[in-house]
PASE-976333 format. One record per residue (C-alpha): x, y, z. Coordinates in steps of 0.1 Angstrom, whole numbers, plus 2048, in hexadecimal, padded with zeros to 3 digits. Example, Ala and Ser with C-alpha at 12.3 -4.5 7.8 and 13.67 -1.06 7.14 Angstrom:
BEGIN
87B7D384E8897F5847
This chain:
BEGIN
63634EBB2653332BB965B31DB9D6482FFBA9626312BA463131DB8063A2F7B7961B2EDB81604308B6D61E2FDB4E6192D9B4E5F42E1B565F02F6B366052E0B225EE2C2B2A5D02D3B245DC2DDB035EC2BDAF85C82ADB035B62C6AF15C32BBACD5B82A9AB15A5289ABE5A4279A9C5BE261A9D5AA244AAF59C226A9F577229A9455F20EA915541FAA6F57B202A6057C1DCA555621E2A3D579201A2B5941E4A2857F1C9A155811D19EA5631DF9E05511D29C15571E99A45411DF98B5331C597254B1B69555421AC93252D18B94351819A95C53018C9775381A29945631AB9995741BB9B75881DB9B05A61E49CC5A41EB9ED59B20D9F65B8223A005C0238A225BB25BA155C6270A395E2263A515E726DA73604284A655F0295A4D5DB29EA685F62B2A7D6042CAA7061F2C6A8D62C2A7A776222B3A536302D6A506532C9A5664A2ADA396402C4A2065C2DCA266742BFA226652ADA016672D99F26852E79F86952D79DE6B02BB9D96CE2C59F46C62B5A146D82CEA2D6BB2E5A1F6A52CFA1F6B02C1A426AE2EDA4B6932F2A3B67B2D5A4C68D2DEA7268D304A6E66C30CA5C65A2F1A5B65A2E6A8665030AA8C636306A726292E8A7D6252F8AA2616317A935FD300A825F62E7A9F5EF306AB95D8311A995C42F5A9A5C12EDAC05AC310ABE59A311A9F5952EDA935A02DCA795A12E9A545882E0A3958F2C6A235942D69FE57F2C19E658E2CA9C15702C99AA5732B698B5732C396856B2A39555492A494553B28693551928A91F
């Protein structure tokens, strides 16, 4: 094959997989209503209050490992930033693309729900 064919086949494969990623990052409908206060309750006088505004829980980053792994590598390897700096570039990138080919292929992972221990009788 000359090298124009193999160009081509490259970019091919590296479009379909960059198109074949995680499609959450768009803007869904009815997300004003997540940014209005919510009531929380009733106080002493029967009058309704507002608590705070409800909170993002997931960011595009935590979403891709491509752009976490290297985060989390960096705010664990301690308090000297060349490590930290080697640490994020040299584990964490390869990580990241590890993870990100990972879940091209098989989805995105589970949320992990932590069940509560309070019990109130």
């Amino acid at each position: 094959m000359n090298k124009l064919k193999v160009f081509a086949i490259l970019t091919l494969a590296t479009a379909v997989l960059a198109t074949a990623g995680c499609h959450g990052a768009g803007r869904r409908r009815g997300t004003t209503v997540v940014d209005e206060p919510a009531i929380s309750g009733l106080d002493a006088e029967d009058k309704a209050f507002l608590g705070s505004t409800a909170t993002p829980t997931e960011t595009v980053v935590d979403r891709h490992p491509l752009l976490s792994k290297p985060r989390e590598y960096w705010e664990n390897s301690g308090d000297n930033k060349i490590v930290k700096g080697a640490a994020a570039t040299f584990v964490g990138v390869p990580a990241g693309i590890v993870g990100e080919v990972r879940q091209i292929f098989t989805g995105r992972p589970a949320a992990v729900v932590a069940p509560t221990t309070d019990i109130d009788y």
